[in-house]
C-alpha positions in Angstrom: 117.3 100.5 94.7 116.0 97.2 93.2 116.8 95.2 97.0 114.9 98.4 98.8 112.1 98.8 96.5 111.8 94.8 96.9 112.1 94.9 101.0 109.5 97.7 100.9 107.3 95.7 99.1 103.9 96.1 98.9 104.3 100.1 100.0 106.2 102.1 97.7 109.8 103.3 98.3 111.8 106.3 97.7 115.2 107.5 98.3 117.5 109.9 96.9 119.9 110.1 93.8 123.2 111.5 94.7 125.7 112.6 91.8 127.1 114.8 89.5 125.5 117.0 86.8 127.6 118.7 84.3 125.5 120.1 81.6 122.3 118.2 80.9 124.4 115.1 81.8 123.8 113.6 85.2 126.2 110.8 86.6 124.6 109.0 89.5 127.8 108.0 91.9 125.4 107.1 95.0 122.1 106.2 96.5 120.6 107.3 99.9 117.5 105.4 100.7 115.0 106.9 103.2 111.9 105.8 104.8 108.8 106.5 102.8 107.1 109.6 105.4 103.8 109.6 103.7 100.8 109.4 106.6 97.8 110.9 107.1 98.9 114.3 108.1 101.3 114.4 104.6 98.1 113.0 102.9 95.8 115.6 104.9 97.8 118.4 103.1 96.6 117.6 99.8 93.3 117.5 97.7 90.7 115.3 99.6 91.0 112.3 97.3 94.5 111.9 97.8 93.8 111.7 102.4 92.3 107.9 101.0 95.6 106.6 99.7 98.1 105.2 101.4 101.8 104.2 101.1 100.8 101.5 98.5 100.3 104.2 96.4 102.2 107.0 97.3 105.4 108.2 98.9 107.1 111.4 100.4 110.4 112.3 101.2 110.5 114.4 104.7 112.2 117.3 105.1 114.5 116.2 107.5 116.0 113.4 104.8 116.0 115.6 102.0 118.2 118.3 104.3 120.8 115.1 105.2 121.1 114.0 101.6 121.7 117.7 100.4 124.1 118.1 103.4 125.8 114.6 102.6 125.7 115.6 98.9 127.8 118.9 99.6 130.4 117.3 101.8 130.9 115.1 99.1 131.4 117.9 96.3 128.1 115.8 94.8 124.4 117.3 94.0 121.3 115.6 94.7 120.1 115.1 90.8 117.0 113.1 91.3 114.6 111.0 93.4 113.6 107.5 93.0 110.6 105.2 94.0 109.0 102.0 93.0 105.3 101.4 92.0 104.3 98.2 93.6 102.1 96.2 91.0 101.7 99.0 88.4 104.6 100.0 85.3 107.3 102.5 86.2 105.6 104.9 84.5 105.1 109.0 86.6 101.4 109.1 87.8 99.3 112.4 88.1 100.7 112.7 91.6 104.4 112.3 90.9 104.4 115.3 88.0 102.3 117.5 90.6 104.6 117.0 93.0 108.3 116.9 90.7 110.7 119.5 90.1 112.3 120.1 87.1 115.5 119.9 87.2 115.6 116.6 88.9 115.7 113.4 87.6 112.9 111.0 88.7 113.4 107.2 88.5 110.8 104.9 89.0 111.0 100.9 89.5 107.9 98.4 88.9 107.5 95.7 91.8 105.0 92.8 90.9 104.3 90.5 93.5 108.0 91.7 95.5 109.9 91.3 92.4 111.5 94.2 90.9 111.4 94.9 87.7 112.0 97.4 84.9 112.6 101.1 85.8 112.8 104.4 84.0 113.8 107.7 84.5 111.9 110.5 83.4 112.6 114.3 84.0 109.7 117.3 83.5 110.2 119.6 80.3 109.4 123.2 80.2 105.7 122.6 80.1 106.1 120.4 83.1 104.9 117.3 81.5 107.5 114.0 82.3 109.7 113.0 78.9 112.1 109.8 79.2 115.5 110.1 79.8 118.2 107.9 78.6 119.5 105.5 81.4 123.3 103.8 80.4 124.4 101.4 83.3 127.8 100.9 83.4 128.9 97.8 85.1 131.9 98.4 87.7 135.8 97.3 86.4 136.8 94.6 89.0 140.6 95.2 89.6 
C-alpha cells in the first residue's frame, strides 16, 4: 500500500482490502490495488462542488474492480473487508467525501503522502450513526522459516 500510494503520488490511490472477518475481527491476508477511476464523468455525478476536484483529492473504485476483487475474494474463501487510499499532502484522517461515500461494514484505511513519502495511516470504520471512529491496526511481522 505504502510503494502504491507513493508511485501514485501526487493523485491519490486506492485499492482493495481482501481478508477474513470473523466477528467484529478483521484479518487482512491480501491487497488488490486498482487504478484510481475518478474523472469528470464520476465527478459530474456528484454535487457541483465536487465536478472541480480532481484525483489529487479524490478517488473511486470502478465497478468493474470492485466485481474482480469480490470475485477473487470468493475464489479464495476471503471477503473484501475494506478499502484503502492515501491523502497526498493532508493527515490520514476520512474527509466529508470519504464518510458520504463509505459503507459500514467495511473498513477504511487511509495513508498520508507528503512530498511522495508515505507516511502514517489509520483505519477507521462508520458507527451506527455513520460518523468514522478509529479502529485498532496490529501489524504482525511475517515468521521467516
Amino acid at each position: 500500500m505504502q510503494a502504491h500510494a507513493e508511485q501514485a503520488y501526487p493523485d491519490e490511490c486506492c485499492g482493495l482490502l481482501l481478508g477474513t472477518l470473523v466477528s467484529d475481527d478483521k484479518t487482512l491476508v491480501d491487497v488488490r490495488t486498482v487504478t484510481n477511476a475518478w474523472n469528470e464523468q464520476v465527478a459530474s455525478e456528484f454535487a457541483a462542488a465536487e465536478s472541480a476536484l480532481t484525483k489529487t483529492r479524490r478517488y473511486w473504485i470502478s465497478s468493474e474492480d470492485m466485481l474482480a476483487a469480490m470475485r477473487e475474494a470468493r475464489q479464495r474463501d476471503l471477503d473484501v473487508i475494506g478499502i484503502y487510499h492515501s491523502h497526498p499532502d493532508h493527515p490520514a484522517v476520512p474527509s466529508e467525501c470519504d464518510r458520504r461515500q463509505a459503507w459500514q461494514h467495511y473498513s477504511y484505511l487511509i495513508l498520508s503522502v507528503r512530498a511522495g513519502q508515505a507516511g502514517e495511516f489509520y483505519s477507521w470504520q462508520l458507527d451506527d450513526s455513520h460518523q468514522f471512529q478509529s479502529e485498532p491496526v496490529i501489524v504482525i511481522e511475517p515468521v521467516s522459516p
